[in-house]
C-alpha positions in Angstrom: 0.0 0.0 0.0 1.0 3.6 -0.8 0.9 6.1 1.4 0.6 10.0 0.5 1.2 12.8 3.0 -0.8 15.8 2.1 -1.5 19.2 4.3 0.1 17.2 7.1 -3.0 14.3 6.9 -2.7 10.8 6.1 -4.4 9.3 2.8 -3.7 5.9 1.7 -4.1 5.1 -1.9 -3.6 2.1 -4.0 -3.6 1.1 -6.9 -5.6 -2.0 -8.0 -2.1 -3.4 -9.6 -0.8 -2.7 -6.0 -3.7 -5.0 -4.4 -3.1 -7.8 -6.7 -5.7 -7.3 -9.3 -5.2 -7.2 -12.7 -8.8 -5.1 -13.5 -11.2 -3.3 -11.5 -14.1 -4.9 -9.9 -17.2 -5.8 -12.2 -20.2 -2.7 -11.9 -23.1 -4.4 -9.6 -25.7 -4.6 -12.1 -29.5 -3.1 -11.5 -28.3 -0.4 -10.2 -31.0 2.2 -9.4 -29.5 5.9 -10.7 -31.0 9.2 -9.4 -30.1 12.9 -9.2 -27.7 12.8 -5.6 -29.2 14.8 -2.6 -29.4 18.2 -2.2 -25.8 18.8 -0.4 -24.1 17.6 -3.8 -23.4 20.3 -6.7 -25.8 19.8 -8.9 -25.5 17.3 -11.8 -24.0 14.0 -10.2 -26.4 11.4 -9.7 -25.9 8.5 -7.3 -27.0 4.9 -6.8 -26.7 3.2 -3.5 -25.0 -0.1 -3.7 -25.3 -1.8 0.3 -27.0 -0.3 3.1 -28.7 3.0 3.5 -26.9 6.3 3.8 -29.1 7.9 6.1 -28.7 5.3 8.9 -26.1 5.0 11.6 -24.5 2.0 9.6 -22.1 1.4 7.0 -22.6 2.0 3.4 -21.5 1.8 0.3 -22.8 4.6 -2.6 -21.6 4.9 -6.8 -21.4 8.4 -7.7 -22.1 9.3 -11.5 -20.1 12.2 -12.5 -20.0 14.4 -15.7 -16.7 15.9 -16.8 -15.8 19.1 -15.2 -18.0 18.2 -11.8 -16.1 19.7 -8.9 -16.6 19.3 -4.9 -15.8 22.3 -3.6 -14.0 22.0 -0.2 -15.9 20.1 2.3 -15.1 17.5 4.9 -17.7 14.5 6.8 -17.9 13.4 10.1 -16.6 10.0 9.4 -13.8 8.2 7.3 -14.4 7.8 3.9 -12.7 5.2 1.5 -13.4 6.1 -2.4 -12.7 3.6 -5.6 -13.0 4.9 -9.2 -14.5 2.7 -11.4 -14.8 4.9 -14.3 -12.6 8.0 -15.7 -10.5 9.9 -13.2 -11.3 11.5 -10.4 -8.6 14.5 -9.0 -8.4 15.3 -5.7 -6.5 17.6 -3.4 -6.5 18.5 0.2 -7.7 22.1 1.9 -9.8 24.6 2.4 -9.2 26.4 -0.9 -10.4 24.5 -4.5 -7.0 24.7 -6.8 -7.3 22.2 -9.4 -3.3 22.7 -9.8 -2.6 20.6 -6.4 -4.5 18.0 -7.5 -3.5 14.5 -7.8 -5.0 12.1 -10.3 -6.9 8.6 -9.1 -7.6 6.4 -12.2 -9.7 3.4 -12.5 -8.9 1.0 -9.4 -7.2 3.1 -7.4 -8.6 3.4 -4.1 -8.2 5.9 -1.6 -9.1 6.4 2.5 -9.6 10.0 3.7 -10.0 10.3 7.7 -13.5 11.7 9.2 -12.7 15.8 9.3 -10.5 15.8 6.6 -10.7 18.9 4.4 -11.1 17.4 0.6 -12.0 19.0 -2.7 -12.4 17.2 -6.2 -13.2 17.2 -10.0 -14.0 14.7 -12.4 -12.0 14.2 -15.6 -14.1 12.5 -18.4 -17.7 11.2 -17.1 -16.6 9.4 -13.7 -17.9 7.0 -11.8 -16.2 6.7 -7.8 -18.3 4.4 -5.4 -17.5 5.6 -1.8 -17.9 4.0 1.1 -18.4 5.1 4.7 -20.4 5.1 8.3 -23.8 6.8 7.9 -25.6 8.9 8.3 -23.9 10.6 5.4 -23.2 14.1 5.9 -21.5 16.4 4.3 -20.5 20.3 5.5 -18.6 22.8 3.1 -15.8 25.1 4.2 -17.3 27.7 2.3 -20.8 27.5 3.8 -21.3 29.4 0.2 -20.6 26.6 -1.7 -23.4 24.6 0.0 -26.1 24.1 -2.7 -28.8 23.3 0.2 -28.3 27.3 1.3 -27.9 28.7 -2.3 -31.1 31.5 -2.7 -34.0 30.1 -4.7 -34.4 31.7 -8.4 
């Protein structure tokens, strides 16, 4: 396993070659895709794979995202651990987006980000990450401005 310092936090990332397989895991099939909740910028849509994110349990969650989608700087309350299964998925660590300290997670890679963990993202090409983590899911930006659940109605 490789591990990455960034902004003095731990993230562990590997690589699917690096956990002995040669491709990614197969795509559970009937997936159920929907627009994702509120507290994501709009235009990802989500299906839940295991469990239910709005209990106190684990779960396990596909994100569908379209090129140029970016999480603005948030963080959750619990550990996450993330796996691309389609495209590429950048990440960085902070309070301030900046694509340019971004590092690049391809399909396979896997990565583990601690609970209260300032993160940011952006898809590259249409991208598909399923995350998994301890509900209830919650999510709260750095920039309560960036919060699409507190964005004035048109």
């Amino acid at each position: 396993m490789l591990r990455l310092t960034l902004s003095s936090a731990l993230l562990v990332f590997a690589s699917s070659a690096l956990m002995g397989q040669a491709t990614p895991a197969a795509q559970p099939t009937g997936l159920q895709w929907g627009p994702a909740p509120a507290v994501f910028p709009k235009g990802a849509e989500m299906a839940v794979v295991s469990g239910d994110p709005g209990k106190a349990a684990p779960f396990t969650v596909e994100l569908r995202l379209p090129d140029g989608y970016r999480f603005p700087p948030h963080f959750h309350p619990t550990a996450e651990r993330v796996q691309v299964k389609q495209g590429t998925f950048l990440y960085g660590m902070g309070d301030v987006f900046d694509v340019a300290k971004t590092k690049p997670m391809h399909v396979g890679d896997q990565g583990a980000i601690p609970a209260a963990m300032h993160h940011f993202a952006v898809a590259r090409g249409v991208t598909i990450v399923a995350v998994t983590a301890m509900g209830p899911f919650a999510m709260t930006y750095v920039n309560p401005a960036d919060d699409p659940t507190h964005a004035p109605k048109p």
